[in-house]
C-alpha positions as CSV (number, residue, x, y, z in Angstrom):
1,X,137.4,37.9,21.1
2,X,139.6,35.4,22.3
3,X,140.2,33.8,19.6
4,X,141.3,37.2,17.4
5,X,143.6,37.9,19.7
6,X,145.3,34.2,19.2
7,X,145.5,35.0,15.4
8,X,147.5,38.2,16.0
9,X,150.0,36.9,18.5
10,X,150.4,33.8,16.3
11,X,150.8,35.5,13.2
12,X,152.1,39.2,14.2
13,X,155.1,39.3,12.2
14,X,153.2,38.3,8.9
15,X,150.4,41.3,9.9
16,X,152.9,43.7,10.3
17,X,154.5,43.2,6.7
18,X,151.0,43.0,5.4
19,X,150.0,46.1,6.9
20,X,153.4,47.9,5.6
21,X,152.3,46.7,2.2
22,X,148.7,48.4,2.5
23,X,150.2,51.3,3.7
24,X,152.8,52.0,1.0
25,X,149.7,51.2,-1.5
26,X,147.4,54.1,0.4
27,X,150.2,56.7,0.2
28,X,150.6,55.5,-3.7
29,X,146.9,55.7,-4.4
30,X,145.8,58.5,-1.9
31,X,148.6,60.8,-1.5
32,X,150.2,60.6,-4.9
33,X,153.2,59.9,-3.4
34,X,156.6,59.3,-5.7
35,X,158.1,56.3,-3.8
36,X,158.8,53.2,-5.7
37,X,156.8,49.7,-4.3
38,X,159.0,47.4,-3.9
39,X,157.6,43.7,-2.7
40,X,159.7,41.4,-1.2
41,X,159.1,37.3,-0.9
42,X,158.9,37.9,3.0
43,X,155.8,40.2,2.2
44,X,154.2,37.8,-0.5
45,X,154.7,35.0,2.1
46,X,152.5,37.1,4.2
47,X,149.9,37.9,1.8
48,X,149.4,34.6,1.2
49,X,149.9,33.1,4.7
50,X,146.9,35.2,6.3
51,X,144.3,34.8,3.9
52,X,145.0,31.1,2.9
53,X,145.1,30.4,7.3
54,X,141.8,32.7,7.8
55,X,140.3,30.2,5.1
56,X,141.3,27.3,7.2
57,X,140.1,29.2,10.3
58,X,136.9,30.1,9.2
59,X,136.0,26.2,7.9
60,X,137.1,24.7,10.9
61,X,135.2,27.1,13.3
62,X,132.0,26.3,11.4
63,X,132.3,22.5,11.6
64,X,132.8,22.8,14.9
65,X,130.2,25.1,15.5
66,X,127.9,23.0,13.1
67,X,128.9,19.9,15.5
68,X,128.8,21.2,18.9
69,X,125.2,22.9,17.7
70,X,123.4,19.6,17.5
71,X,123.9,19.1,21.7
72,X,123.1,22.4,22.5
73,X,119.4,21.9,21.7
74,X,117.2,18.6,21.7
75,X,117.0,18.4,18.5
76,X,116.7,15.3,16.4
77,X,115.8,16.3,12.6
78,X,117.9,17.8,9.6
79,X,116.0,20.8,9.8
80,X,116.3,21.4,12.9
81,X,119.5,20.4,13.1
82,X,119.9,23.3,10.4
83,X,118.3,25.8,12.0
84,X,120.1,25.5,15.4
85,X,123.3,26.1,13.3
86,X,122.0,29.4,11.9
87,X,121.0,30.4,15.2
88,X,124.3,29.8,17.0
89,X,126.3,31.8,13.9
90,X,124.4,34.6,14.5
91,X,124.9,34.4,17.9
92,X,128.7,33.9,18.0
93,X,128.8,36.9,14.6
94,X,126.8,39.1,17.0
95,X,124.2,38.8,19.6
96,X,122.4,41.4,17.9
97,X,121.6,39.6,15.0
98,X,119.8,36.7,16.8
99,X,116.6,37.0,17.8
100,X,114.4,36.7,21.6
101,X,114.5,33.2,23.3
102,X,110.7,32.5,24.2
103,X,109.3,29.6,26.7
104,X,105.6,28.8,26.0
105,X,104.5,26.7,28.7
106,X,100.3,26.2,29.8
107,X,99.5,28.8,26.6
108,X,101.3,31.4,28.0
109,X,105.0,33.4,26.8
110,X,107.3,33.6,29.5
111,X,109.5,36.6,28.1
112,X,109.4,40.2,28.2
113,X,107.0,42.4,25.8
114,X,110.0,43.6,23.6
115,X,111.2,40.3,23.4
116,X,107.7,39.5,21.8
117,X,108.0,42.5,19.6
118,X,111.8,41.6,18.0
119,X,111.5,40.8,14.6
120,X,115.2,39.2,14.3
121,X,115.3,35.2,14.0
122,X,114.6,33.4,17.1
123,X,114.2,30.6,19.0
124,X,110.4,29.4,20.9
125,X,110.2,26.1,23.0
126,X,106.9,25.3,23.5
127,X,105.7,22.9,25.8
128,X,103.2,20.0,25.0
129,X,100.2,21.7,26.1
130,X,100.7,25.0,23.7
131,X,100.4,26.1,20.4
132,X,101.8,29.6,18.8
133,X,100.7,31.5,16.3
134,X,104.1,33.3,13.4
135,X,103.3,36.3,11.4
136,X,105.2,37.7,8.8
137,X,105.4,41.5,9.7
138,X,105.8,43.8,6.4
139,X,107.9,46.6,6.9
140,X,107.2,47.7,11.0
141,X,104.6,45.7,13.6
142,X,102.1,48.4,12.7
143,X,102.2,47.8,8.4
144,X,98.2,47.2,7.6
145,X,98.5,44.3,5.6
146,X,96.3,43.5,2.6
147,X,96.7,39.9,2.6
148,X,96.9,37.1,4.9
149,X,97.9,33.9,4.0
150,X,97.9,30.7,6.1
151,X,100.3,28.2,5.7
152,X,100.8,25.1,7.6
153,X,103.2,23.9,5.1
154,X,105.2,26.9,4.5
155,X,108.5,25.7,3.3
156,X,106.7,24.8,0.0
157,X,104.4,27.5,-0.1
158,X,107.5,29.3,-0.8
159,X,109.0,27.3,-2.7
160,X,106.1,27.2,-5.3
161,X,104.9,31.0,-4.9
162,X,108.2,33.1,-4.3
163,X,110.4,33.5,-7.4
164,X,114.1,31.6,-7.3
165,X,116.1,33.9,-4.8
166,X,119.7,34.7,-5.9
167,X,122.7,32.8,-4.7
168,X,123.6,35.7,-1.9
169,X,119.5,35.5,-1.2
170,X,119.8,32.1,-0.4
171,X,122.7,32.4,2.0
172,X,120.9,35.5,4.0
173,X,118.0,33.4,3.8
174,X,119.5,30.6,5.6
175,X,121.1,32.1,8.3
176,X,118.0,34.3,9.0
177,X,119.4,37.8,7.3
178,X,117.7,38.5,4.7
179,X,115.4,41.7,4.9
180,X,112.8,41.4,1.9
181,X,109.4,42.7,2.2
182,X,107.0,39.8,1.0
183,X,104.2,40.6,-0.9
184,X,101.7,38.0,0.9
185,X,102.1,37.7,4.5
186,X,102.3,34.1,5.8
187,X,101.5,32.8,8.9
188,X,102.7,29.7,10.7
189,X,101.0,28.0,13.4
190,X,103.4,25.3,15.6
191,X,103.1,23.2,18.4
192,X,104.9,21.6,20.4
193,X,108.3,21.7,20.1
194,X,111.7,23.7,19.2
195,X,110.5,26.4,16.9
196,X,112.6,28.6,14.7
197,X,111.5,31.9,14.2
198,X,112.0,33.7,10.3
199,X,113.7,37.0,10.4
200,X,110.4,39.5,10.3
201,X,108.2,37.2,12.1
202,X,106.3,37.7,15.0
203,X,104.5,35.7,17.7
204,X,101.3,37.2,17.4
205,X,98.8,34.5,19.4
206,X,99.2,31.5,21.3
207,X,97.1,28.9,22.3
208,X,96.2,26.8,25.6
209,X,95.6,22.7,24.0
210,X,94.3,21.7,27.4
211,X,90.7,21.6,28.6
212,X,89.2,25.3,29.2
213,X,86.5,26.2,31.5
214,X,85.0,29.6,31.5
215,X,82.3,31.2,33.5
216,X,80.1,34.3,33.4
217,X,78.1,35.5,36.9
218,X,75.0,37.3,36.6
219,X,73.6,36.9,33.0
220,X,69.8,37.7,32.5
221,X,67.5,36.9,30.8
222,X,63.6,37.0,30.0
223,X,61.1,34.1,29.9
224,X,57.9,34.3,27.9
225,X,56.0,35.5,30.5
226,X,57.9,38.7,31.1
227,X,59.9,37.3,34.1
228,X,63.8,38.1,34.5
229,X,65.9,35.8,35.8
230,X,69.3,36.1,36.7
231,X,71.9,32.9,36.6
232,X,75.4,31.6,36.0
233,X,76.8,30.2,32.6
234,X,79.7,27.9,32.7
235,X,81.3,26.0,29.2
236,X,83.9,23.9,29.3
237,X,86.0,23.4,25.9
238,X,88.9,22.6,24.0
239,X,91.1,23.3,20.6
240,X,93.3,19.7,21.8
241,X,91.1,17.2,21.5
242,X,89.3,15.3,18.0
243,X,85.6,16.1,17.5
244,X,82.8,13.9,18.8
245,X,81.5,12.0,16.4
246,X,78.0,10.9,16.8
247,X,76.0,7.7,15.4
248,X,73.3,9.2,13.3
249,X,70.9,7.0,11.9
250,X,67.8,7.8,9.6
251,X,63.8,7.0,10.8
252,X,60.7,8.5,8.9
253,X,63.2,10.6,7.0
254,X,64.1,12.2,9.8
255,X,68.3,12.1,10.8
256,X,68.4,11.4,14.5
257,X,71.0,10.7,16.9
258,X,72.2,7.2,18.1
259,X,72.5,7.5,22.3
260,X,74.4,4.1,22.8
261,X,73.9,2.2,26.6
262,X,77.6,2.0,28.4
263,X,78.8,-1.1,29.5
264,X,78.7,-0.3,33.1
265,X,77.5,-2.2,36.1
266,X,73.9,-1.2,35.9
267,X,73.8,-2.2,32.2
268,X,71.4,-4.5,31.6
269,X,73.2,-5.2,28.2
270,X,76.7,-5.5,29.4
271,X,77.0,-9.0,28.3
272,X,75.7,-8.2,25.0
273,X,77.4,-5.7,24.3
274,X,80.3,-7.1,25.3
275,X,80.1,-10.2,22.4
276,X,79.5,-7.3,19.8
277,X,76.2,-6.1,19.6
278,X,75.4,-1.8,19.8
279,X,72.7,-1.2,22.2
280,X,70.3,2.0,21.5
281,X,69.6,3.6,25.0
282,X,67.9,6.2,22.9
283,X,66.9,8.1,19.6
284,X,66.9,11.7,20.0
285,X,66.6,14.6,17.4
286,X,69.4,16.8,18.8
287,X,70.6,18.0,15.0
288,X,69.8,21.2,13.9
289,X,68.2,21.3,10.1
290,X,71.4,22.3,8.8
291,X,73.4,19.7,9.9
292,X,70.2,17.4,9.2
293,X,70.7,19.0,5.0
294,X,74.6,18.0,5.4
295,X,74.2,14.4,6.6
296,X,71.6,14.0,3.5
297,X,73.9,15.7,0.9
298,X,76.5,13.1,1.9
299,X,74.5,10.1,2.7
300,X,74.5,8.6,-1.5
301,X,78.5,10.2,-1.7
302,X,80.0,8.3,1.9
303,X,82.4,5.2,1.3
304,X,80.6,2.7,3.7
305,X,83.2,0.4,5.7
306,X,80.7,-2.4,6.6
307,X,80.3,-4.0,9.9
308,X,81.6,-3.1,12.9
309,X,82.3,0.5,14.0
310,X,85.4,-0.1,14.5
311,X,86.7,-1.1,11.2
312,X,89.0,1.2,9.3
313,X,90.2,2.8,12.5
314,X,94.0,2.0,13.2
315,X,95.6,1.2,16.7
316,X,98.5,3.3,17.6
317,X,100.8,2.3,21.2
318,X,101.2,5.9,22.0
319,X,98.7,8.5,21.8
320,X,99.3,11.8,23.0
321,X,97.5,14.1,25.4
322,X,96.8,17.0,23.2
323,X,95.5,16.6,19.2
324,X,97.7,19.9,18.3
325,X,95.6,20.8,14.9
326,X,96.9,23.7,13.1
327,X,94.1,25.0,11.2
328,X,92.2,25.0,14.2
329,X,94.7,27.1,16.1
330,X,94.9,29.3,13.6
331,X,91.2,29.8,13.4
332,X,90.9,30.4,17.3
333,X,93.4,33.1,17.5
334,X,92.5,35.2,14.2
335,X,88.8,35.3,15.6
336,X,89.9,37.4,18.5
337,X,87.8,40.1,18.3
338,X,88.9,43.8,18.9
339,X,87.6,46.1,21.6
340,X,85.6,48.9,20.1
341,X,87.2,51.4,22.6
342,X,90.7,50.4,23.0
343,X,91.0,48.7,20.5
344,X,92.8,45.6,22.3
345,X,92.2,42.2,21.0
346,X,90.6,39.9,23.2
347,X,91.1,36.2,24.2
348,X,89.9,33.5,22.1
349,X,88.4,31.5,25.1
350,X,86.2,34.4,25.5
351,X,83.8,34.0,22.7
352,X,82.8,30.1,23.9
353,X,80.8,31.4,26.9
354,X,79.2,34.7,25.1
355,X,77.9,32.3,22.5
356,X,76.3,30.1,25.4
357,X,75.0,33.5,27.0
358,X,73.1,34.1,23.6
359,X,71.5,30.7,23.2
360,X,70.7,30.5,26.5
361,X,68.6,33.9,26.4
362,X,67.1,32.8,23.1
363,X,66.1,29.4,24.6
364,X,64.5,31.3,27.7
365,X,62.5,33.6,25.7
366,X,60.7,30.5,24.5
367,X,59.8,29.3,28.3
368,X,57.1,30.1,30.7
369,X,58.3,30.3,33.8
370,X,56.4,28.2,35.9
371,X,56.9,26.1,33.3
372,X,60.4,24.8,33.8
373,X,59.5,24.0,37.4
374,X,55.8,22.7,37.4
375,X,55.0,23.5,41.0
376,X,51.5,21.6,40.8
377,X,53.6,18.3,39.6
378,X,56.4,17.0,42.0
379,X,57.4,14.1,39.9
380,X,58.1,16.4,36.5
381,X,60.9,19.1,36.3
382,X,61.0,20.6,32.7
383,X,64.1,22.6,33.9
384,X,66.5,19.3,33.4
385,X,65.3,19.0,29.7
386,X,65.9,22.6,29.1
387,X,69.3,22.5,30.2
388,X,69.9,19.1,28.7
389,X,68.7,21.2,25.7
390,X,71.0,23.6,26.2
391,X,74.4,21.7,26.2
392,X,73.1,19.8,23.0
393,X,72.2,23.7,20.8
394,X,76.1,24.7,22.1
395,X,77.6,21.4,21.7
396,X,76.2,21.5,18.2
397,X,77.8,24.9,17.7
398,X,81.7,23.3,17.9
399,X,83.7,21.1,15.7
400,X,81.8,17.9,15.5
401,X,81.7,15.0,13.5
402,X,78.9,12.1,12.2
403,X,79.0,8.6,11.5
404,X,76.1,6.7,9.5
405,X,74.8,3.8,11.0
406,X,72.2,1.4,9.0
407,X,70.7,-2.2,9.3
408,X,71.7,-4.2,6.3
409,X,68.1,-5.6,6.2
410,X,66.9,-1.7,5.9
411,X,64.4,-1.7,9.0
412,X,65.2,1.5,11.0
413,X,66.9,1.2,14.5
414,X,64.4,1.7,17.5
415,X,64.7,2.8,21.2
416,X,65.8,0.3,23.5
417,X,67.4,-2.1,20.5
418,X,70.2,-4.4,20.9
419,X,71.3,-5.0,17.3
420,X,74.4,-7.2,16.5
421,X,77.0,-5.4,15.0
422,X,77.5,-8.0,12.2
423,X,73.6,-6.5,11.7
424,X,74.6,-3.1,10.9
425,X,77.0,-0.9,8.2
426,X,79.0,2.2,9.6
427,X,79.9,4.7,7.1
428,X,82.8,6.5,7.2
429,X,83.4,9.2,9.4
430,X,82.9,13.3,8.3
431,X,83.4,16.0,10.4
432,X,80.3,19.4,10.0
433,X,81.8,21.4,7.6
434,X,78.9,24.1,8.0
435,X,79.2,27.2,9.3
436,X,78.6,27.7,13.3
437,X,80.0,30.5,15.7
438,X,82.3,28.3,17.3
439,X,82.9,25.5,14.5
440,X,84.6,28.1,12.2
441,X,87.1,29.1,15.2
442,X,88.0,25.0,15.5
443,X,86.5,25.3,19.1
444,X,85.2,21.6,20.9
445,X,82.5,21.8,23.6
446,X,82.6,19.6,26.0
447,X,79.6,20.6,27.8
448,X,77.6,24.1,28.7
449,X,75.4,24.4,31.8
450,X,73.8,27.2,34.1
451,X,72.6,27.7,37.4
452,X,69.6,27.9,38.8
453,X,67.1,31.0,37.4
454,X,66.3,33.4,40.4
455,X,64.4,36.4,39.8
456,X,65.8,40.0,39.7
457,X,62.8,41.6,41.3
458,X,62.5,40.9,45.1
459,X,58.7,41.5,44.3
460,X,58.4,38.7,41.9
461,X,60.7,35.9,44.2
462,X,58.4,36.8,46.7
463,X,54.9,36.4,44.7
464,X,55.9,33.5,43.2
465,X,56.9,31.8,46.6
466,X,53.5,33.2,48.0
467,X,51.6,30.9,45.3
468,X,53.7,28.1,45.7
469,X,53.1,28.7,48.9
470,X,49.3,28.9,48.4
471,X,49.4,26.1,46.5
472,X,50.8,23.7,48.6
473,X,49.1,25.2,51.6
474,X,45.7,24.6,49.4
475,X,46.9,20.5,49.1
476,X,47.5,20.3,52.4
477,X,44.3,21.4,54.1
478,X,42.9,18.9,51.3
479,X,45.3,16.1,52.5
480,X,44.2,16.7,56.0
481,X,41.0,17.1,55.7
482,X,40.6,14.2,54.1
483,X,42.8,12.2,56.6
484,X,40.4,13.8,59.3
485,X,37.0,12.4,57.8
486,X,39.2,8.7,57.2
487,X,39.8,9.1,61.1
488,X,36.3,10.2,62.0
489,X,35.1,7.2,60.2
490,X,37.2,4.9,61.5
491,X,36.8,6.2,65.0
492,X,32.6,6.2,64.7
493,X,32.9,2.6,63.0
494,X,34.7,1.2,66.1
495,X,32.5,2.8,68.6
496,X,29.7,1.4,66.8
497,X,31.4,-1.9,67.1
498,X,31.8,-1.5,71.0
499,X,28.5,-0.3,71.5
500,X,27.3,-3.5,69.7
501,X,29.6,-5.3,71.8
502,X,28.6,-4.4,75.0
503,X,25.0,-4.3,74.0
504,X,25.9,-8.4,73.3
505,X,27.3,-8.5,76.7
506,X,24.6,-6.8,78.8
507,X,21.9,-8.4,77.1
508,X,23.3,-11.9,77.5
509,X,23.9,-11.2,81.5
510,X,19.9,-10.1,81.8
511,X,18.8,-13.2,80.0
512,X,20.3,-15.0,82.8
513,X,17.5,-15.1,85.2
514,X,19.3,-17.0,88.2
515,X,21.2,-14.3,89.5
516,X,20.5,-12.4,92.5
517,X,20.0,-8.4,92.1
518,X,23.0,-7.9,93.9
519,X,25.2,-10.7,91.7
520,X,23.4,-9.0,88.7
521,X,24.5,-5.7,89.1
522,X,28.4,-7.3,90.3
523,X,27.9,-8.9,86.7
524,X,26.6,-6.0,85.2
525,X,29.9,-3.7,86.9
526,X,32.4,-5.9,85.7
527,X,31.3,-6.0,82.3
528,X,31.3,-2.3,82.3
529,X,35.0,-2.3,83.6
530,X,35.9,-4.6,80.9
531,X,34.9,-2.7,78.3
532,X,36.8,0.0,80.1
533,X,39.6,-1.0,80.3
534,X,39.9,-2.6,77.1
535,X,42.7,0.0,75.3
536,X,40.4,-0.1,72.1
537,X,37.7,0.8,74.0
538,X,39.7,3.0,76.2
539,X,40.4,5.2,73.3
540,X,36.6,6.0,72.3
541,X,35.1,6.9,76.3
542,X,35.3,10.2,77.7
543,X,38.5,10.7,80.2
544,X,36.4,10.3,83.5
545,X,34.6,7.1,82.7
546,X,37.7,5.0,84.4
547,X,36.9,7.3,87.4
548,X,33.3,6.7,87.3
549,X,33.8,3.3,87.1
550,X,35.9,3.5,89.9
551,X,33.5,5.7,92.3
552,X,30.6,2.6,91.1
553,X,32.4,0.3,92.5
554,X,33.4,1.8,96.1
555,X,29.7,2.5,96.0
556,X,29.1,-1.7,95.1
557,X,31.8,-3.0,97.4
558,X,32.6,-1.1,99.9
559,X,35.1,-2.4,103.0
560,X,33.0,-3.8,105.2
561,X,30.8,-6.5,104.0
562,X,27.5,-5.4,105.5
563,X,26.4,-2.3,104.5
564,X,23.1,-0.3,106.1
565,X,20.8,1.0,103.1
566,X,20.1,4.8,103.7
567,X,16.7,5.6,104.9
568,X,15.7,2.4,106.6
569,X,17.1,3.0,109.8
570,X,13.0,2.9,111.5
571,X,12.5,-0.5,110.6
572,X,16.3,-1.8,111.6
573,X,16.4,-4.0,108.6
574,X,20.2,-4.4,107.4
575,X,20.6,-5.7,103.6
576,X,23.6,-8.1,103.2
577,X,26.0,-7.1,100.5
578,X,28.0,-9.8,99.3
579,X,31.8,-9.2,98.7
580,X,31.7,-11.6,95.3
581,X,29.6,-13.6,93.4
């Protein structure tokens, strides 16, 4: 605006000949008038001055606008560089023509839902951890299209499958104005970055690249048995990270999985493995025959690389977070599925834990239920191994890859095995290109879990606690009944012993024939209070025998040291009792 009304006051007096001149041609032309057109030089100055200056004009404002566009956006290619031009013309022509302005940051648009609905040519920055998903709309957002094309290269899609646009076509094209209703619709999938939105395209999904984690509360399920239990399924996953690749190696024809030991503290085979040797912690058939069928198709058709895992792998310095993979993007969001009342499209991190819920009650239906416990065996629980079964089916179900690993010599690979590496050949690596629910939708598991199974009927928790219950009450009356007779034997084998003891010390005392009667029964009292008070013989006499023991001896010394003997007071005899022996 500012800049038109420059052009006028600069060049008024050249506009005002110029528009005498049009005039005098409308009244001429229009109004059939009769006067004569007469052109002086002042007025062909002017014709030539304005057009030959708007020229000028209009080439110098768009190589400044082309120059000051590079800063006004971090860009750093030609493209780009390009398409930030475009996008400030249309801009500065009329802010009508240029499209929303959308931030994608975490997987999310910030922007209004009008903004995601405008079909002009835009801008979208999206941050490192997203991913969108471009559409070509034909004709309104509502056009049923009849084919869907995707391309992740789609400047040469065009280039080979559109016909040779006109010169005119090219320029709309450029600058985003063209209108033309393609035949195919293609759609782009980006990551991060600056991206430049077509005129007619549409963000129409977007992606999170970062680790997902997704829960669902109160899923049952029914074990063999006819139990139903009630748990919680959690899956964790990804569309920014590489598939796992796992070591797969071939025994007894069989393809089975290659469970390498870590190099941790409580490695035994640290030191090995740190010179460069693999050690097997385990062989375990995880594969499902499918896979199993793949792996043998390509095992005669792999390029091998020779020793060493490592080898044909290259070493970048920077690796980024996120592995932004554009087929797998595109997969995710198109696999949306569509709710049958609504009809609103769902979110692609939906499906990962509805697939989980399906294996998981297809697994159970296979189980007893006392069988994942095993309440009569406290050093077995089954329920680990089901679960560990568990994440291995779902795993299995997402993107995942396999790497052949063989012994030169051709002797299979055996639990426990450290193998040098110089040993072994490594095939290439190949990623499952059969079908799976979450493979074809470029999903990664990183692992799948539940809770533990609780019972939905109160009647069933609490019969199955009563025979636990029963159970262990049944093993402990065993345990301590048999603790009792162990005590009972012990304690009749040590009274035996005392017995025999004491039998040795009496006897042994009445052998001796030089005691007195009153020194023998003084011998005979204090080998009784020996035994007594003995704490291991303590433990096998009644409570009152210390007493008894006690009374005996007020009885055998009592304070005085002459004592008369009851019932022979007639005959005045008095029987010394002697205080000690």
């Amino acid at each position: 605006m500012v800049v038109s009304v420059v052009f006028i006051i600069l060049f008024g007096s050249e506009e005002k000949l110029v528009l005498q001149l049009m005039l005098a041609y409308f009244r001429i032309l229009i109004l059939h008038s009769n006067e004569i057109l007469l052109i002086n030089p002042e007025t062909m100055r002017a014709c030539a001055v304005i057009p030959s200056n708007l020229i000028i004009f209009g080439i110098g404002y768009l190589l400044a606008l082309r120059w000051l566009s590079q800063f006004t956006l971090p860009v750093r290619s030609r493209i780009e560089r390009r398409e930030t031009f475009n996008s400030l013309l249309r801009y500065t022509l009329a802010k009508s023509l240029h499209g929303p302005a959308i931030f994608m940051k975490d997987g999310k648009p910030k922007a209004e839902e009008e903004e995601l609905k405008d079909l002009h040519a835009g801008v979208a920055f999206v941050d490192l951890n997203s991913a969108i998903v471009l559409e070509e709309q034909s004709g309104s957002n509502d056009a049923v299209r009849q084919e869907v094309h995707f391309d992740s290269l789609s400047e040469e899609f065009e280039d080979s499958k559109s016909p040779q646009p006109s010169f005119w076509q090219k320029i709309f094209n450029s600058i985003g104005l063209a209108k033309g209703k393609p035949t195919v619709t293609i759609v782009r999938t980006l990551g991060p970055g600056i991206v430049f939105t077509k005129w007619g395209e549409k963000i129409v999904g977007w992606a999170d690249l970062r680790k997902q984690s997704r829960a669902r509360e109160g899923v049952v399920g029914s074990t063999r048995d006819g139990i139903e239990v009630k748990t919680k399924i959690s899956v964790a996953f990804t569309l920014g990270q590489k598939e796992e690749t796992l070591k797969v190696t071939k025994v007894n024809g069989n393809w089975l999985v290659i469970q390498t030991a870590g190099a941790s503290e409580s490695d035994p085979t640290k030191k090995v493995l740190q010179a460069g040797s693999l050690g097997i912690k385990k062989l375990s058939d995880e594969l499902d025959d499918k896979d199993k069928e793949e792996i043998e198709r390509c095992f005669n058709q792999l390029e091998w690389l020779g020793s060493g895992s490592q080898v044909g792998e290259t070493k970048s310095g920077y690796a980024p977070q996120f592995v932004f993979d554009a087929e797998r993007v595109f997969a995710a969001v198109y696999s949306r599925a569509r709710n049958a009342k609504d009809g609103v499209l769902g979110e692609w991190t939906d499906l990962p834990v509805y697939a989980a819920t399906e294996v998981f009650r297809d697994l159970l239906a296979h189980e007893n239920y006392d069988d994942l416990y095993l309440p009569d065996d406290p050093k077995k629980f089954p329920l680990s191994d089901f679960k560990g079964k568990f994440g291995r089916i779902v795993r299995n179900m997402g993107v995942l890859g396999f790497q052949i690993v063989m012994r030169k010599d051709g002797a299979p690979l055996k639990d426990g095995q450290v193998v040098r590496e110089d040993e072994l050949i490594f095939s290439t690596s190949r990623h499952f290109e059969g079908s799976a629910v979450l493979r074809d939708r470029g999903i990664k598991i990183l692992s799948a879990g539940f809770s533990d199974l609780i019972p939905t009927d109160k009647v069933v928790r609490e019969q199955l606690l009563e025979n636990w219950r029963a159970h262990w009450q049944q093993e402990t009356q065993k345990t301590l009944a048999d603790h009792e007779l162990r005590t009972m034997r012990i304690h009749n084998h040590e009274r035996a012993r005392t017995q025999q003891d004491m039998v040795y010390s009496l006897s042994r005392i009445l052998r001796d024939g030089h005691y007195t009667e009153e020194a023998l029964a003084m011998r005979l009292y204090q080998a009784l209070e020996a035994a007594a008070t003995n704490p291991a013989t303590q433990r096998l006499l009644p409570s009152d025998t210390v007493q008894m023991l006690s009374n005996l001896r007020q009885w055998l010394l009592p304070d005085n040291k002459h004592a008369e003997k009851p019932g022979d007071d007639s005959d005045g005899v008095v029987i010394p009792v002697e205080n000690s022996l």
